[in-house]
N, C-alpha and C positions, 0 to 999 in steps of 0.2 A: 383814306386818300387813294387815289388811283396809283401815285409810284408806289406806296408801300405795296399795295394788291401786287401788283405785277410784279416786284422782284420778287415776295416771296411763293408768289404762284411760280415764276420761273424755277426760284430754288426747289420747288417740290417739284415738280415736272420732273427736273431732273433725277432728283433722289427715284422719283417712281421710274426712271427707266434703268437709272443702276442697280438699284434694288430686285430689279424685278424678278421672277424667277422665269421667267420663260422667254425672256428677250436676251439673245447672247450679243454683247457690246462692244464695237471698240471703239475708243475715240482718241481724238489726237491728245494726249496728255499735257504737252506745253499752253494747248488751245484751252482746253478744258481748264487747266490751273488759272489759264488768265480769264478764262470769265467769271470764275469761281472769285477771285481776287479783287475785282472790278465789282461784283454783284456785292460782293459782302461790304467793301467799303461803303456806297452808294446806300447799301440797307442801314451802315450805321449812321450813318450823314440823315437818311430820312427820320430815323427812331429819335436818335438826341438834339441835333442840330434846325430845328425845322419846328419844333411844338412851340404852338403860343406869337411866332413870328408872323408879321401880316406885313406881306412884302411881293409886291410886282417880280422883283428878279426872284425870289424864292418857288416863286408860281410857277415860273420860265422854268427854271431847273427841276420842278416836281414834272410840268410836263416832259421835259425831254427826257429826266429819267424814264418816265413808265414810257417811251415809244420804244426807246432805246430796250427797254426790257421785253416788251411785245412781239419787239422785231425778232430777240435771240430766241424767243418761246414760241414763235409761228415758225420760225426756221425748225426747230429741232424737232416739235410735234407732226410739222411736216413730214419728213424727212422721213419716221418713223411710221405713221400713216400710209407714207408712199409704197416702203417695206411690207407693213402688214397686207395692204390690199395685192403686192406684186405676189404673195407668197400664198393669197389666198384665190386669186384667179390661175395659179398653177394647181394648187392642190385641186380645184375641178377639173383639170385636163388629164390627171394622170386618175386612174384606177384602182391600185394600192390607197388607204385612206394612211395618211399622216397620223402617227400617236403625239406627235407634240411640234408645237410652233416655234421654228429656229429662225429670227431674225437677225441680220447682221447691219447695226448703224455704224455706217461709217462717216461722220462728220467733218469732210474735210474739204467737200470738192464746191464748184462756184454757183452760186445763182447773183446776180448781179446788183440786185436792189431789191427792195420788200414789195415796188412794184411788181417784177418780174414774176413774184412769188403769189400774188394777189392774182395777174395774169392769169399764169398757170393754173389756180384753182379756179376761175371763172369757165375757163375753158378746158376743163378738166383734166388737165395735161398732168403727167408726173413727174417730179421733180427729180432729176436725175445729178445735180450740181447743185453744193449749198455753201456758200460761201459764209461762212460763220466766221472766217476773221474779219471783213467786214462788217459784220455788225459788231465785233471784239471791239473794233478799232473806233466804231462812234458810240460806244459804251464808254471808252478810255476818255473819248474826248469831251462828253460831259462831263466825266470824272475830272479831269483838268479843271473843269467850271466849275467845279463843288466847290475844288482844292483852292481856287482863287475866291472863292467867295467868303471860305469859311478864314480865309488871311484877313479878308479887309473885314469881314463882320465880327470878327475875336469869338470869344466864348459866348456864350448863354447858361453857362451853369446856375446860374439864379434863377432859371425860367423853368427848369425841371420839376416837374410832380412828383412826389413821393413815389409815387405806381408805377412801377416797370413791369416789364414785360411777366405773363405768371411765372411761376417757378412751381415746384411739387410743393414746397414749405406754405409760400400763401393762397395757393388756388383750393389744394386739394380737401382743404376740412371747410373751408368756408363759402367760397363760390361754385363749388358743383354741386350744390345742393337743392339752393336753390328753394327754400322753405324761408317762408318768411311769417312773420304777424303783424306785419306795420298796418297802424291803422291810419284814415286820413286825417289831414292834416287840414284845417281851417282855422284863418283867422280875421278878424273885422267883423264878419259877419253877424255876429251874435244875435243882433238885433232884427235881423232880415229873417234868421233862423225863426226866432220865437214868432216872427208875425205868419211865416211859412207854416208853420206848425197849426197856428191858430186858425188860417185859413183852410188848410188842411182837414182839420176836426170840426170846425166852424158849425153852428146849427142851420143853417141853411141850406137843407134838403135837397134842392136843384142841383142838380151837377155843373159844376164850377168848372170855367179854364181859367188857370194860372200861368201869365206868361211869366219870365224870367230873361230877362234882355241882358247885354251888356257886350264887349269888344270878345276876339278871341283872347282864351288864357285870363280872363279875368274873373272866373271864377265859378259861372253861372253849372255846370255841371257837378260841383264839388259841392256847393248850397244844397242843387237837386238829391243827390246821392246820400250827403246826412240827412235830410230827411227822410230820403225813401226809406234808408235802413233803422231809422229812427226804432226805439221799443213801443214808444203812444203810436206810430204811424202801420208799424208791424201788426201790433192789437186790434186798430179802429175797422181797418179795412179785408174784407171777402178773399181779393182779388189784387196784387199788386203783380204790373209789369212795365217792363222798360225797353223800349226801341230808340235804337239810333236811325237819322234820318241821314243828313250829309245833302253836298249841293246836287247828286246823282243819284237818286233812290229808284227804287224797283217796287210795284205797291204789293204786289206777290211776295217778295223777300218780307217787304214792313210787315204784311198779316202774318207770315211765318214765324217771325218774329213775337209780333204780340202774341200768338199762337204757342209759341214757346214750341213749335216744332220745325224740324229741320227740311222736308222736303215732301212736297206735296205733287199729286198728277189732277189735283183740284184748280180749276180756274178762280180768278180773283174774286167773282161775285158769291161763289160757294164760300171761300176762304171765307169772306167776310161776312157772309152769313153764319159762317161757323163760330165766328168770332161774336157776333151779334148776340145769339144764343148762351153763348161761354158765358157773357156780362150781364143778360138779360136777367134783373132780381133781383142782381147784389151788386152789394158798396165796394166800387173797385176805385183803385188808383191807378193812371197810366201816365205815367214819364214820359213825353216823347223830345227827346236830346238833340239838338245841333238840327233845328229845320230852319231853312233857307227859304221856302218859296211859301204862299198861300196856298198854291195848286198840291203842295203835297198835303198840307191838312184836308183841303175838300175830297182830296182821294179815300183816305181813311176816317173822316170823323164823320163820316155814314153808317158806320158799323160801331158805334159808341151810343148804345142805349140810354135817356135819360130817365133812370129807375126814381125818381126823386127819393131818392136815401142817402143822398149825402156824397156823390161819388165823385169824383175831384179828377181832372188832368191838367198836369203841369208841362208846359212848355219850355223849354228852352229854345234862345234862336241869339243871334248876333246881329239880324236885319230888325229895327225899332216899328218900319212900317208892317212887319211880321206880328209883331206884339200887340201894337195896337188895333190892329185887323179885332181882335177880340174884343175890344169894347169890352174889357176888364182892368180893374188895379191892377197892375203889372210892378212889379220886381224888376227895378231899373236898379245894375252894380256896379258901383261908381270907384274909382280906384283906390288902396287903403293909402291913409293916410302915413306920413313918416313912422311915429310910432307902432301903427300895427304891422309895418313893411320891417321893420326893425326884427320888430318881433316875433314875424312868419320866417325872416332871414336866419334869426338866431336858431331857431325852432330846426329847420330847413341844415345848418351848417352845422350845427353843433348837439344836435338834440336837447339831451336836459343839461348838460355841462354849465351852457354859457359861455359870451365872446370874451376869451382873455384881454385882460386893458388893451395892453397895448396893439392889438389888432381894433379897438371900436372906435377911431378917428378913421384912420380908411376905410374898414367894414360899412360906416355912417355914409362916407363918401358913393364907395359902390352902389348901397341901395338908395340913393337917392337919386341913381342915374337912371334906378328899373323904372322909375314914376310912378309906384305905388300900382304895376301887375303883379299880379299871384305868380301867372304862367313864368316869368322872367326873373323874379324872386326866388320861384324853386329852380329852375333851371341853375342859376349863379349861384345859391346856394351847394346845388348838388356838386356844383366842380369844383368848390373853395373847400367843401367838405371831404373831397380827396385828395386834396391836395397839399402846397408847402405851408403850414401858417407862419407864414415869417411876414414881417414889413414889404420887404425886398417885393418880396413875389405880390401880395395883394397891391401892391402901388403899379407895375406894371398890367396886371389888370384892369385897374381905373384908369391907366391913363390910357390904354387901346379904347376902355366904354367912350370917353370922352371924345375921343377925335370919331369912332364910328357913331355917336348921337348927336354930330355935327355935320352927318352928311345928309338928312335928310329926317324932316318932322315924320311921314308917313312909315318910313321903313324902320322908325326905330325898334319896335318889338320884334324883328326879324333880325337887325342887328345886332340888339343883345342875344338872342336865341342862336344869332350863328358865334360866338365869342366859345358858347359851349363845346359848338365844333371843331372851332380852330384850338381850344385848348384840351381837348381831346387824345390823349397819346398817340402815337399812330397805328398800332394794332388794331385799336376800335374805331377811328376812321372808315376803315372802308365797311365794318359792321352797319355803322349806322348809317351810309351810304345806301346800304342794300334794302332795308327799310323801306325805299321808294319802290321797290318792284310789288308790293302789297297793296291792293287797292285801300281807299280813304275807308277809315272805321273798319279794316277789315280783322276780324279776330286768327291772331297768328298760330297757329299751333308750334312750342317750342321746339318739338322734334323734328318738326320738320324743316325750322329756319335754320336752326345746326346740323343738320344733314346737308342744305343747301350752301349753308356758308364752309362746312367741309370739304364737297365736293370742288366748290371754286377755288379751292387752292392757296385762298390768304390767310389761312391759319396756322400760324408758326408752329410746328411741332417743338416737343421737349422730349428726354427722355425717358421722363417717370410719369408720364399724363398719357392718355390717347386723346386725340386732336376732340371729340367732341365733349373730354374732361374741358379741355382747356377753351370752345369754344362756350359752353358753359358759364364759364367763369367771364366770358367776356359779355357776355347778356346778363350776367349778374350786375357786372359794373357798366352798362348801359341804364340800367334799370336802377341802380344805386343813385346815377348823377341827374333821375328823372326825367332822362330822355326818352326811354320805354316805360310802357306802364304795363304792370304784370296783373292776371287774373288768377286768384287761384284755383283749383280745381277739387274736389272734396277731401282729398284727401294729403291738402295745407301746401300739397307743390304746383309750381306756376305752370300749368298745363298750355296756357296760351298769352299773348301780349299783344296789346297795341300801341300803338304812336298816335300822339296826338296830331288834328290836323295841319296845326302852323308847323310842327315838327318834320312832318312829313314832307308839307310843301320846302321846307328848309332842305332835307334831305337833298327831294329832287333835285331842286334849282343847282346845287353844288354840285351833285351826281351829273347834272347835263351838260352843267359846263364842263365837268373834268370829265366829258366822254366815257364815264363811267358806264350809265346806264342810259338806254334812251325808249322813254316810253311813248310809244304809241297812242296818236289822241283821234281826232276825224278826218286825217291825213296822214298820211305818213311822211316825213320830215327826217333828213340828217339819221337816216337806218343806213345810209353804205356804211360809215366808221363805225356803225355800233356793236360793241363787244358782248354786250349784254342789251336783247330787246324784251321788250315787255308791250305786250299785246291784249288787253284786259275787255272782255266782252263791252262793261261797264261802261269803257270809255271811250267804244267804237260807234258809230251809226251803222245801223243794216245797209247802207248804200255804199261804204267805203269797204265793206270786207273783201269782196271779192278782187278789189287795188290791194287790198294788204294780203290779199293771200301771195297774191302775185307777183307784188316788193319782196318778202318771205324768202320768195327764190334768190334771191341774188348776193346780199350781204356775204362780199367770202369773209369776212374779219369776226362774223359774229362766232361768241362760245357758249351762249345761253341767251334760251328760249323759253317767256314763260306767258303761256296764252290761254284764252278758253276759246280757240277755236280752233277746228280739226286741220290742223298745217303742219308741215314740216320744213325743215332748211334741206330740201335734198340734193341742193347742188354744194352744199359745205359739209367738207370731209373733216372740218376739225371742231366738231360740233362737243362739248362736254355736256349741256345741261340740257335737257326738257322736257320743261313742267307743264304738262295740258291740265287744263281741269273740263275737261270732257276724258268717255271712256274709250278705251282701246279700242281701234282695229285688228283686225282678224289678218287680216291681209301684210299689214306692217309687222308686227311683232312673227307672222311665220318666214318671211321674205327679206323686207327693207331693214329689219333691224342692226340686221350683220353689214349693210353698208355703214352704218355710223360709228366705225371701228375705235373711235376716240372719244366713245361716251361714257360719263360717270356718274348722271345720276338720271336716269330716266323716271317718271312719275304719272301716272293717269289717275288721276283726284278722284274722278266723280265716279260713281255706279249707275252706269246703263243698262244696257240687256246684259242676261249671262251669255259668254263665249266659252267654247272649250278650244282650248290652240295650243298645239304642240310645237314648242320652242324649235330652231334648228339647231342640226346637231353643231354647228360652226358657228354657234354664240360665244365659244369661249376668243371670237376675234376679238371682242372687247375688251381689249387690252389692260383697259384701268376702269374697269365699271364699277364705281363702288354701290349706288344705289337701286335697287330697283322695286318700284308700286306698282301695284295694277289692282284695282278695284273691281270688285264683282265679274271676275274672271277665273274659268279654271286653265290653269299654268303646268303641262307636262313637259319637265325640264328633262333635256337630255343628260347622258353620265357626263358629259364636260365642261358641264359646271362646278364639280368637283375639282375642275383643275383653275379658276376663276378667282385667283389668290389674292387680289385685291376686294373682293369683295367687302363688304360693310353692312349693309343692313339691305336684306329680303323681306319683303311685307307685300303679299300676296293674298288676295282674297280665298282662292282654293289652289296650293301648291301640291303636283304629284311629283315626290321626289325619289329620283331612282336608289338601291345601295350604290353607295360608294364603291368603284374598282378597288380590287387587292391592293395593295400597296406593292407587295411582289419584291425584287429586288432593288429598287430604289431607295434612298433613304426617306425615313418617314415625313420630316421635315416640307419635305418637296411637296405633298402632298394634304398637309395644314392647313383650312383655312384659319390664318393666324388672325385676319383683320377682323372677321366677320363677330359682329354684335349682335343681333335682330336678326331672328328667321321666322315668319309668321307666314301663313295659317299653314303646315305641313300634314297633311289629310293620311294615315294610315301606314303611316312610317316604320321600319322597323329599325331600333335604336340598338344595331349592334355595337359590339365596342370597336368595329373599325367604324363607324362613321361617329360616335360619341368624340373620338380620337381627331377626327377631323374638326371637329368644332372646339374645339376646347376652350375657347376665350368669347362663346358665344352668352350674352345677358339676361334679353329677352326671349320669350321662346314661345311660341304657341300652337299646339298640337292638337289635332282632333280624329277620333276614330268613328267610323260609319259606314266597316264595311263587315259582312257577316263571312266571308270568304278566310279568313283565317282565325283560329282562336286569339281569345287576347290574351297569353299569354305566351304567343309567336312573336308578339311586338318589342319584347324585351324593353320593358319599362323601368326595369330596376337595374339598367347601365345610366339613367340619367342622374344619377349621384353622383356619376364621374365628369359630371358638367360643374366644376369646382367655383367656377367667377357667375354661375349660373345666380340672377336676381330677380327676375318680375318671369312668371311660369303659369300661362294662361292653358288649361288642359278642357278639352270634352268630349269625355271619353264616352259617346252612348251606346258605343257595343260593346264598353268594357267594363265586367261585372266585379263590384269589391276592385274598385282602381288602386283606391288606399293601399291594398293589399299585394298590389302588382309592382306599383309605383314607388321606385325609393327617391326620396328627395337630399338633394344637396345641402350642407348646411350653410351655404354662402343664402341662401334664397331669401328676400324681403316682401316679394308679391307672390300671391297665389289666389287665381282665379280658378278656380272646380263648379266647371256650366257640365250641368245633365248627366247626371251620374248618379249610381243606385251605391249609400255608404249605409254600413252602423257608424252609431254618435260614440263607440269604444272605440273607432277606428283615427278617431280624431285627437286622439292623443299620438299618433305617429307625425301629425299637423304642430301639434300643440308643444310639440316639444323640440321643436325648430328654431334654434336660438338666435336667429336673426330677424325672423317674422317679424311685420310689420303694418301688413296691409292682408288679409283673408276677406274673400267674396265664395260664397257659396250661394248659387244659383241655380234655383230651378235642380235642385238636387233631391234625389226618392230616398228618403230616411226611412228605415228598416222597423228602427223601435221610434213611437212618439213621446220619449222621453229623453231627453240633455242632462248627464249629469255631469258637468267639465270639473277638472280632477286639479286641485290645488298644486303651484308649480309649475305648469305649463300656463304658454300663450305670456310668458312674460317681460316680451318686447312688444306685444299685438298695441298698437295703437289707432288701427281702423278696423272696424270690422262691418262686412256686409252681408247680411243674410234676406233671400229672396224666395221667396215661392218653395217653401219646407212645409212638408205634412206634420209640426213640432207641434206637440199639443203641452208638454210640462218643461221650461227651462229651469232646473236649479242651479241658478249662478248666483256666486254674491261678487263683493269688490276684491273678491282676494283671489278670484281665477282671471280676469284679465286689469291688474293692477296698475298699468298705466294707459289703459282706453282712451281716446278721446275723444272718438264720434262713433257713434252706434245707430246703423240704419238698418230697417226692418221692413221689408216690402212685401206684401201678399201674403202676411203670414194669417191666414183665415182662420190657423183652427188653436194658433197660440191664446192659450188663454188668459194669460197677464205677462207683461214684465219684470221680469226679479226686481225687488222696492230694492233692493241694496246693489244694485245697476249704478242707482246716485251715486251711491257713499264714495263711488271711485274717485279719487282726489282730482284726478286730470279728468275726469269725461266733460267735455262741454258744452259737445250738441246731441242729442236724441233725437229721429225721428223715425215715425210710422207712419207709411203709403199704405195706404188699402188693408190694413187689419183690421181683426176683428176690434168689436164695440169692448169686449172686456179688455182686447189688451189696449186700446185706447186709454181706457179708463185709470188703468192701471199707469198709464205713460204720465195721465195727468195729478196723479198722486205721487208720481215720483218727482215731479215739478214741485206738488204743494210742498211736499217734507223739505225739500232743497231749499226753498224759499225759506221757510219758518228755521231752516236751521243757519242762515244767513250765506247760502249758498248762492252766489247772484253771477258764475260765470254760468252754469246748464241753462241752455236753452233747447227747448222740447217745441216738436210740432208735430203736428197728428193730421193725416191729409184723407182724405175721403174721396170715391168714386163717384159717388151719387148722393146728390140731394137731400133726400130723405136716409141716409145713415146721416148726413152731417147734423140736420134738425133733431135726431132722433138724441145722437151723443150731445149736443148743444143745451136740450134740455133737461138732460142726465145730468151735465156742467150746471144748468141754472138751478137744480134739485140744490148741486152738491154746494153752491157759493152761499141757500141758507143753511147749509148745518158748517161751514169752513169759514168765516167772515172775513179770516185774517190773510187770506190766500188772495192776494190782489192780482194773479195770474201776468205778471211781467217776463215772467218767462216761458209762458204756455200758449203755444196759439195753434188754435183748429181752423180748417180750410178744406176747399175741395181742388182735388187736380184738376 
């Protein structure tokens, strides 16, 4: 919700400017106590008093909370703002350079309304009076209205959720992890299934459309998806892929998509030729997911060859005149019945347990109010599932469903989906508010949406977690109560998420009324209050941008900016967030950067041309910068970045980063960056131990060398041991020869990426004996000797391993050098000549695959399938993917050799394919 966001963005503000090290402070202490005093009540009034209640006066007081909080946080950010810019238009006038930034806030003096203050930054005036007891005083005076409310409304203790706020005890072992196996979950279906399947495999050689109709949330993509992944559907078909369409599609994205690649300089007609060729021969399957219009099918089923082999695509859509356009049987999903709703709800709430008696008279109640949707059933499930199970609590639940599936036949699926919200703690409120700045279907990357939800400021710190432990844990229980949907990534953690569309649209609508967010659609609308704009290519017309670049200028209120179009807010000096997804200017990041003295997470998504731009030296204005992106840029940071103490995660496409200044007579402290997590790509660095020193609490790291101008062993590679909380260590070292050799690693370490580097395979027990390891990529790396003999005892955490493009011609491994493997991928290895048969025996391995290997070690992959099978090993799954054609036909009928002399090998686990 928006008042939670804003007090406890208020309370960070603050903390960030007491804390700071570079900001000297004073403030009125009596003032400061009573905001401090005011804020915390009002936070605990939001937290306990406020969840589960759906109440007109409660709404009134959530608003006037968060203005009343906006007001004290534009005051004091101001104010501070004013200072930095006064102190940094002096330092150009005098000639001596400044070694450090002395600020002095003084918060005591008058501006007279938040108008006045609005004013002033329109017209860029400085604030030189800030009356911060007035806004004390209409802080106090909501406070009064809390205190009268919460008289006449008494307690709500019965409406409280098990779940409060994290703590170190329950977040830290279970929600930062973030590793999941849930598989989906379908029920009703069965019957739909088996006909889907049949039609699927069906002898009828024509290429098939299969539509699949039905409401949003009712199921029609859950259907599609157990089939896709089906084991008979994995076997039958060449080709299987899957595109989301949506009411706003791109036909260049779509073929990129069915393409399976990311970013083309090919126009649509090449794409789709490409695509045409890719399918042309074989038995392909293609999903196309959530299509809305006919104009989108005729866009793309031009480029869908009818090979008459059998080739099948399935539609999904929620429009029935969509479905029927195909003049095919069509997959109409009609809503489950009490019993099967019963049954998804149980499933849903309690996993395998089952509903305790005395909860299955209300529990009955509830689902009977979802009307037998999927979408609405899991939803209600997931929050009953974290929640009290008492009487008490599930009967106020049904009785809010009932009065809100009385206001309206049409809106019901929206108003059970919003009950989710409202019964939502309020920590995760304004999370799943934020959701809406993502376009429809767009795939989230997690780091980045907890970077973003960081920087905004509503993530309650603790003091045993650092805020993106604990924002973590909050996207876990987002994802938990099936409001987010998680994807995994290979290697079993949630790399990216989406929201479903009603979800989203749910989002929004609540986000725009509480002024949360305001996104931008083929107007621009209600942007002066907006605190947060969103500006999505997607959702603009070419005719309106040049009004919206122009609006852009004026919002002073806004604090985040997140658009694909080359704009800035340059007349707002209290700008925190902006996300382009286009790439940098040359011109901004040497110049205009340093005016945005109140940013903390800057971001340039996309890669366009390479730039080379050297940062100014008076970057370090950025007071509280925690984040900064730039893609496909080289970044020469000046030394006063080193002094840039708030920082948090750098990800850089090519970073020159200078030594760190002595430390000298100050104390070492001052000169920490204590916050910093993530520092990528840092291009030829020298890791002395005063700058190892500097970093100590940094994670991620990714280094690379590539300059022939100093030996490598100038670079001091073996102080990076002294990087103790040091975890995922992305290295590519190609001027540095035996890195193994240079390079000492920490024992905290779980990832280790080694792209382009000359090793011996003896060298790899200094890897191997790494007791935290968990994840090894080896890439494109020159192996010395073509033989692997890995040494019993090491690699006894390794549960992924990646090996790519190795000149390895003999592996002797068995299951007793990496003893709990789980996935094993093997890319390019040309001149491997088998894979070790006792690779299987490993208890945990479960998937195998081979991209682009040779035929023997193919063969070999498929033998390690057979034995697993015959020995009733039915979790390994093995696939073997080919470049071209003619290898796949060639190993195909080596396969069809081996299935008469193997009869018993019914190949359920084995499937060959080409990229």
């Amino acid at each position: 919700m928006a008042a939670y966001a804003a007090l406890v963005s208020l309370i960070t503000t603050m903390d960030h400017i007491q804390k700071h090290p570079r900001l000297s402070i004073s403030f009125d202490t009596n003032q400061m106590e009573s905001l401090g005093a005011n804020v915390g009540l009002l936070l605990d009034f939001v937290e306990n008093d406020t969840h589960g209640v759906i109440s007109t006066q409660v709404e009134v007081l959530e608003s006037q909370i968060a203005y009343a909080a906006y007001a004290a946080e534009d005051l004091i950010e101001s104010h501070v703002v004013g200072q930095i810019q006064a102190m940094k238009d002096a330092k150009r006038k005098i000639t001596k350079p400044m070694n450090s930034m002395r600020l002095l806030c003084c918060l005591k003096k008058a501006v007279t309304t938040e108008s006045d203050l609005v004013d002033d930054q329109i017209h860029g005036g400085s604030i030189s009076v800030v009356n911060l007891q007035t806004v004390i005083e209409d802080m106090y005076s909501v406070k009064k209205k809390v205190m009268a409310f919460k008289e006449e409304s008494g307690s709500r203790d019965d409406m409280q959720p098990t779940y409060s706020m994290p703590t170190a005890t329950t977040t830290a072992s279970s929600s930062t992890t973030l590793i999941t196996t849930d598989k989906i979950t379908m029920v009703g279906f069965d019957e739909q299934l088996t006909r889907l399947l049949d039609k699927l495999t069906g002898q009828r050689s024509n290429r098939q459309i299969i539509p699949i109709v039905g409401m949003g949330g009712i199921g029609k993509t859950t259907l599609a998806k157990i089939a896709y992944e089906h084991s008979l559907i994995v076997q039958h078909f060449d080709i299987r892929t899957w595109v989301t369409v949506s009411q706003k599609y791109n036909v260049i994205e779509l073929l990129l998509q069915l393409l399976r690649e990311k970013n083309s300089q090919i126009d649509e007609q090449l794409l789709g030729e490409k695509l045409y060729k890719r399918l042309w021969g074989r038995r392909y399957l293609i999903v196309i997911d959530d299509i809305w219009s006919i104009e989108a099918w005729e866009e793309v089923s031009r480029f869908f060859p009818d090979n008459n082999n059998g080739s099948r695509i399935v539609v999904t859509t929620r429009i029935s005149n969509v479905a029927t356009h195909f003049d095919s049987s069509l997959f109409e999903l009609s809503f489950l019945d009490e019993d099967q709703s019963w049954d998804l709800f149980c499933k849903k709430t309690f996993g395998e347990a089952g509903c305790p008696v005395e909860l299955e008279d209300i529990g009955n109640e509830i689902v009977k109010k979802c009307k037998g949707l999927p979408l609405a059933i899991c939803v209600i499930g997931g929050l009953l599932g974290r929640s009290n199970r008492t009487q008490k609590y599930w009967k106020n639940i049904s009785k809010d469903l009932i009065s809100i599936l009385n206001s309206g036949e049409d809106e019901n699926c929206s108003s059970i989906l919003s009950l989710s919200y409202t019964y939502l703690p309020a920590h995760l409120k304004p999370c799943f508010l934020y959701m809406g700045i993502f376009p429809e279907d767009d795939e989230i990357r997690v780091s980045q949406l907890i970077k973003l939800w960081v920087a905004e400021g509503f993530i309650k710190s603790n003091e045993s977690q650092s805020l993106e432990e604990i924002a973590r844990g909050y996207l876990n229980d987002l994802i938990d109560r099936n409001l987010i949907l998680k994807q995994l990534g290979s290697t079993g953690r949630i790399r990216f998420c989406k929201i479903h569309d009603l979800l989203r649209d749910l989002s929004l609508k609540l986000a725009q009324k509480d002024e949360f967010i305001c996104v931008m659609e083929d107007i621009q609308r209600g942007v002066e209050r907006g605190r947060r704009i969103v500006c999505n290519e997607k959702n603009l017309q070419a005719k309106y941008q040049s009004q919206v670049l122009h609006t852009l200028q004026l919002p002073p209120l806004t604090r985040t900016l997140v658009t694909h179009m080359d704009g800035r807010l340059s007349n707002n000096r209290l700008m925190r967030i902006m996300s382009f997804n286009c790439g940098a200017k040359k011109k901004y990041l040497r110049r205009h950067i340093v005016d945005q003295v109140n940013m903390r997470y800057l971001a340039y998504n996309k890669r366009t041309r390479f730039l080379a731009v050297k940062l100014p030296s008076s970057i370090d204005v950025l007071w509280n910068l925690q984040t900064i992106i730039i893609r496909k840029n080289k970044i020469k940071a000046p030394s006063e970045i080193w002094e840039m103490r708030q920082l948090r995660h750098v990800d850089i496409y090519e970073l020159h980063l200078p030594d760190p200044p002595q430390s000298g007579d100050q104390q070492q402290h001052e000169f920490v960056l204590q916050n910093l997590q993530t520092l990528k790509n840092v291009v030829n660095f020298v890791w002395s131990e005063e700058a190892c020193k500097r970093v100590v609490n940094i994670r991620k790291l990714q280094i690379e060398y590539d300059s022939r101008s100093k030996s490598s062993n100038d670079y001091l590679l073996y102080n990076i041991c002294h990087l103790h909380k040091l975890e995922s260590l992305t290295c590519l070292p190609y001027t540095v020869h035996n890195v193994l050799q240079k390079l000492t690693f920490p024992s905290s370490l779980k990832k280790l990426y080694l792209v382009g580097s000359k090793v011996h395979w003896k060298d790899l027990t200094i890897i191997g004996s790494l007791p935290n390891l968990e994840v090894l990529n080896l890439d494109d790396v020159s192996a010395v000797e073509p033989v692997w003999n890995p040494v019993e005892g090491e690699f006894l955490r390794l549960k992924y391993l990646f090996i790519s493009y190795i000149d390895l011609v003999q592996w002797n491994a068995d299951s007793s050098h990496f003893p709990i493997l789980e996935k094993l991928f093997l890319t390019q290895m040309y001149k491997l000549e088998e894979v070790p048969l006792d690779i299987g025996e490993i208890p945990t391995l479960g998937f195998l695959q081979l991209l682009e290997c040779s035929e023997s070690a193919a063969i070999s992959a498929m033998r390690i399938a057979e034995e697993q099978e015959n020995n009733g090993n039915e979790e390994l799954q093995v696939r073997v993917t080919f470049d071209r054609k003619a290898k796949l036909e060639s190993f195909q009928e080596k396969m069809k050799q081996s299935a008469d002399d193997h009869i018993n090998f019914t190949r359920n686990n084995f499937q060959a394919m080409m990229f």
